[in-house]
N, C-alpha and C positions, 0 to 999 in steps of 0.2 A: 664222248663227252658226257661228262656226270649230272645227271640230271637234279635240280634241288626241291627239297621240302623243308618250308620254312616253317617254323610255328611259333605264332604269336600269341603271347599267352595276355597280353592285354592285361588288363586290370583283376583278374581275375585271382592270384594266386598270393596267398602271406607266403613268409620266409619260407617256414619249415614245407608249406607244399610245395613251394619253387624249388628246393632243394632235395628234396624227395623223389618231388618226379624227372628232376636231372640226374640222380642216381638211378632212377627205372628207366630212362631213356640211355644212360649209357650200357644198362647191359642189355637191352631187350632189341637197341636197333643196332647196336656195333655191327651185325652179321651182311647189314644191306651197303656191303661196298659199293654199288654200282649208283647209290645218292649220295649227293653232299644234305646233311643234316645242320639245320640252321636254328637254333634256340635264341627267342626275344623275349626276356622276362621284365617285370617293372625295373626302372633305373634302379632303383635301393638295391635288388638282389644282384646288380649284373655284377657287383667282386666280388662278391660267392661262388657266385654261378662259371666267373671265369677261373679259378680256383679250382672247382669240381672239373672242370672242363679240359684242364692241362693233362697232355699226354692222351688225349682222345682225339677221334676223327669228326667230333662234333664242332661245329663253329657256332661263334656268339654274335649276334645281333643288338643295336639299340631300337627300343621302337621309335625314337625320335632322336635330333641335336637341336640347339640353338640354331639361329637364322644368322648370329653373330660369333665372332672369334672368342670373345670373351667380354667381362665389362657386367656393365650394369642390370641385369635379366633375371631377376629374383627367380627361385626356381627351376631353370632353365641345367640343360647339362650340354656341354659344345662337343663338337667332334674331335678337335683335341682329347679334351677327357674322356670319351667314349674307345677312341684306339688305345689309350694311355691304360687303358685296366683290362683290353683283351678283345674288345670289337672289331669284328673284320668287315659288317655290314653293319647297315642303320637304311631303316623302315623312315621312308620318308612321301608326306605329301597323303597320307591314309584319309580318307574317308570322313572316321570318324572324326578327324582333329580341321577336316577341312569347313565340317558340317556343325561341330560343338564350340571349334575354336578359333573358330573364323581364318584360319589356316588361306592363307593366299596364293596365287601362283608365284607373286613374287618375292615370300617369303623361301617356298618351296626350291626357284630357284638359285636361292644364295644357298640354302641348306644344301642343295647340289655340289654346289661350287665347293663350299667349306668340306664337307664329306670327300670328296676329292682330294682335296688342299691336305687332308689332314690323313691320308693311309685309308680310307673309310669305302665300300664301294655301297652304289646308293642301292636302296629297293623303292624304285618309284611305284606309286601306285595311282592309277589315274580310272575313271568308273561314271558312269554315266548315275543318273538316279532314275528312278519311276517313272517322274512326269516328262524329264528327257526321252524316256525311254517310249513311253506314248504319243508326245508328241513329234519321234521321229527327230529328235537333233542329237543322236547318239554320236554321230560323227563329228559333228560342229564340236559339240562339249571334248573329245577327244582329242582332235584338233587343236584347241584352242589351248587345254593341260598341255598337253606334252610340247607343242610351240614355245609356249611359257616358260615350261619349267626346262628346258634345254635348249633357250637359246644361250650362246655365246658361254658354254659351261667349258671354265679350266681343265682339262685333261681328256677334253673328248677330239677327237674320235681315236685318241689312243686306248682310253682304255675299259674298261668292262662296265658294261651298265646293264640293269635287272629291272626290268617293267613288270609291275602287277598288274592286267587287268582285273578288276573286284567292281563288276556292275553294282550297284548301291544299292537297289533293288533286291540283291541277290544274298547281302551279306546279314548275314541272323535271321534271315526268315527264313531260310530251309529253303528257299528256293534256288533252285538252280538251270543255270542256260543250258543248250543242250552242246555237247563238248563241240559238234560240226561247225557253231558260231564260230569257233578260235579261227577258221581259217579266214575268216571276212574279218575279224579283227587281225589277224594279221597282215593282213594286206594292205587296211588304212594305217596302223602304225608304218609299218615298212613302209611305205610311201610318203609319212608324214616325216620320219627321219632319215632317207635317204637322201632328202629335199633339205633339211637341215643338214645334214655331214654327208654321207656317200650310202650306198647300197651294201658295199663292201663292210664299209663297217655294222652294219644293220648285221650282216649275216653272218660275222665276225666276233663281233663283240657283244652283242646284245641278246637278251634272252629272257623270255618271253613268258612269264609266270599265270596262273590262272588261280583266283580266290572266290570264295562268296558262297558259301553252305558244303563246304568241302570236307564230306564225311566217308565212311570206308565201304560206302556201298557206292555213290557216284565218282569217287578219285581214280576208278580203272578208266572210265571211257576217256580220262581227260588224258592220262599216263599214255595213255595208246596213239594219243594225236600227235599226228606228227611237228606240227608248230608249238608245241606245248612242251617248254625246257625247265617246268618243276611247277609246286602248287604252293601258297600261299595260303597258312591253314590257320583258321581263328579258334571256337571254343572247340573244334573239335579235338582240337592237339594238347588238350589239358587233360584228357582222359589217352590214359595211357595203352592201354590195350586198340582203343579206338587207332590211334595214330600209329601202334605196329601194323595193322592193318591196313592202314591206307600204303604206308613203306611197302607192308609187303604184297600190296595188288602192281607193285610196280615192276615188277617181278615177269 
C-alpha cells in the first residue's frame, strides 16, 4: 500500500510560484513510485494546477469545500466544483480554519458528508492545542473531533477516509512530537472509530497521516513507524528541494 505525502501549500504561494513549483514537483518527485503525491494549492490556482497535473502520478487536492451544496455562500467553493476541475481529495476540518474561522464540528461534518456525496475523499484533520495538551485532555478533545465529525457520514464505512493528526501546538513552531506518540494516538483513534463503524473498517480503509513541523530531517522517524500511512506537510513543501527530501527519506 502506497503510502501519501500531502502538501499544503496554504496561503503561501501567487500564481506563477504555484505553477512553478508544480512543474519542479513534477520532474523532481516522478521517480518516488512507492508515494502517492498530493498537491493543495490556493482555490484560484487549482485549474492551472489541474491542467499541469494531467497525465502525471501527482493528484490534486482542495484545501477546503463549502459546508453546503450550492446557494447562497459568497466566497465559498463546494465539493461539486472542487471534483468538477480535477480534485481527488479536499483538506477538511484544519486547524487553522477551526481556530481563525470558527470552523465547527458541525460544519466539518456536512463538509464530510458532501465530500463524499460529491467523488471527493476527505483529509480530516483533527489536533489537540497547548493548553489541551498541558492540561491533559488530549484525548477528550480527540474524541469529541472525530465523534463529531463522522457521525452518521454517507459513504462510510465503505469507503476511504484520511485522518491527519497535526497537534496544534506542533504546527509552525518547529516543534515536533516524537514519531513513538503515533502509536498511543493510534490506538485512541482506532478505538474511537471502530466504536462508530467497525475495526475492520478502521484497518481497511483508513489511514493515518502525521502533520505539524514536518521537515526533511524529522519526516524519517515518522516514515518508519509503523501506524503512520503518509505526512501531512505545510510550509515545508513549498521549498522544493526541502520536500524531495522528505519523498526521498521515505525510501
Amino acid at each position: 500500500m502506497k503510502k501519501l505525502l500531502i502538501a499544503n501549500w496554504k496561503m503561501y504561494l501567487k500564481e506563477k510560484q504555484t505553477l512553478d513549483l508544480i512543474k519542479k514537483y513534477k520532474e523532481r518527485l516522478k521517480k518516488f513510485s512507492q508515494l502517492e503525491i498530493v498537491v493543495a494549492p490556493s482555490d484560484l490556482y487549482l485549474i492551472k494546477s489541474a491542467e499541469l497535473l494531467k497525465k502525471t502520478k501527482l493528484k490534486l487536492a482542495a484545501q477546503n469545500i463549502a459546508q453546503i451544496e450550492e446557494g447562497a455562500l459568497t466566497g465559498e467553493v463546494s465539493a461539486e466544483m472542487a471534483h468538477e476541475i480535477g480534485c481527488k481529495y479536499t483538506i477538511v476540518g484544519h486547524s487553522e480554519r477551526r481556530i481563525h474561522l470558527n470552523e465547527t464540528d458541525d460544519q466539518i461534518n456536512k463538509k464530510i458528508n458532501l465530500a463524499y456525496n460529491n467523488g471527493l475523499t476527505p483529509i480530516l484533520c483533527i489536533g489537540e492545542t497547548l493548553k489541551d495538551k498541558v492540561d491533559e485532555n488530549r484525548d477528550t478533545v480527540l474524541t469529541v473531533q472525530l465523534r463529531n465529525a463522522l457521525s452518521k457520514v454517507n459513504g462510510l464505512p465503505e469507503k476511504e477516509l484520511l485522518i491527519a493528526y497535526e497537534p496544534v501546538w506542533a504546527i509552525g513552531t518547529g516543534k515536533t512530537m516524537e514519531a513513538e506518540e503515533m502509536l498511543t494516538i493510534n490506538r485512541l483513534i482506532k478505538r474511537i472509530i471502530s466504536s462508530l463503524y467497525s475495526e475492520s473498517f478502521y484497518e481497511n480503509k483508513v489511514k493515518l497521516l502525521y502533520g505539524g513541523s514536518i521537515n526533511s530531517i524529522n519526516a524519517k522517524e515518522f516514515w518508519l513507524n509503523e501506524v503512520v500511512d503518509g505526512l501531512l506537510v505545510g510550509s515545508a513543501s513549498i521549498d522544493n528541494e526541502q520536500t524531495y527530501n522528505i519523498a526521498h527519506s521515505s525510501l
